[in-house]
C-alpha positions as CSV (number, residue, x, y, z in Angstrom):
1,X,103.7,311.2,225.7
2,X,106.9,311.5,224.2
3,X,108.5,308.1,223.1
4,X,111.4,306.5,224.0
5,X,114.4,304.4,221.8
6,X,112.6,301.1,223.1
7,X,109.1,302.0,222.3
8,X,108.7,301.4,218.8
9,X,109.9,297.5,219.1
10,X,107.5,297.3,221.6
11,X,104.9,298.6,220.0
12,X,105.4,296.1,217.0
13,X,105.9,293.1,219.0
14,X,102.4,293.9,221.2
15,X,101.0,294.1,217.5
16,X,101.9,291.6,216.0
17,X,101.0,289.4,219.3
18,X,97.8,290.4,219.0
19,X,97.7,289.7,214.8
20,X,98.3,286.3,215.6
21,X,96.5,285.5,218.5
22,X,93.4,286.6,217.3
23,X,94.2,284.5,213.8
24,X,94.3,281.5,216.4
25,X,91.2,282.4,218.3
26,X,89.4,282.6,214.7
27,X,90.7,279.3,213.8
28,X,89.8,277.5,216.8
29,X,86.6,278.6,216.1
30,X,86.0,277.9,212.7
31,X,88.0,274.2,213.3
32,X,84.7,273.9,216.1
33,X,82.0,274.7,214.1
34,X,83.5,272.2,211.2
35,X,83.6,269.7,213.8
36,X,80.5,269.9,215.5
37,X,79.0,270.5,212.3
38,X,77.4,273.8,212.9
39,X,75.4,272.7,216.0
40,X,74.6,275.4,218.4
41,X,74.9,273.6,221.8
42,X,78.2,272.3,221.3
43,X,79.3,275.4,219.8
44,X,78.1,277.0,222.8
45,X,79.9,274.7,225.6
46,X,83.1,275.1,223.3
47,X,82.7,279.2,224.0
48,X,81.4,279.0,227.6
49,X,84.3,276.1,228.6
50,X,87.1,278.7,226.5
51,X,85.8,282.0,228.8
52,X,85.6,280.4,231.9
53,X,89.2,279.3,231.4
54,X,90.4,282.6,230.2
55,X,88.8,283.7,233.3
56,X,90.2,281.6,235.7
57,X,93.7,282.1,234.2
58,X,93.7,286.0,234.5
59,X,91.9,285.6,237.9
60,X,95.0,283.8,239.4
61,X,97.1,285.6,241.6
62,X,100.5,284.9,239.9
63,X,102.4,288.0,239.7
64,X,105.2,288.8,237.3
65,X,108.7,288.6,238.8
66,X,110.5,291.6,239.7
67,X,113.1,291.6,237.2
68,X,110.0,292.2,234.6
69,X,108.4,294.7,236.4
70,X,111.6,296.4,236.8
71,X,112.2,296.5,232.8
72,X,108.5,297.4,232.2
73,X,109.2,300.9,234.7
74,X,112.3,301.5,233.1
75,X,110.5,301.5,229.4
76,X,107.5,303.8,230.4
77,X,110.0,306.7,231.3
């Protein structure tokens, strides 16, 4: 798959999305074992409360507007 002049910012931006999300995630989670002081149960309803929300989040139906879509075609030529 050959690349195109757009790719490459792309590619870095996804990155360095991902670099700092997952810092957050790992934060979050150390922040909640400090608090709860390394106790499993809490710990656990911390995790199960965070995947059920991720969960219901990407199982909403919202759908990106057009105008994105559009752009995100356009950039995969």
């Amino acid at each position: 798959m050959s690349q195109g002049p757009g790719d490459s910012g792309i590619s870095t931006n996804l990155f360095i999305t991902g670099f700092v999300s997952t810092s957050i995630q790992i934060l979050l989670i150390r922040e909640m074992m400090n608090i709860s002081g390394g106790y499993e149960l809490i710990t656990g309803i911390f995790l199960d409360t965070w995947l059920i929300t991720f969960a219901a989040g990407s199982s909403s139906q919202i759908q990106m507007p057009s105008v994105i879509s559009e752009n995100l075609k356009k950039n995969q030529m």
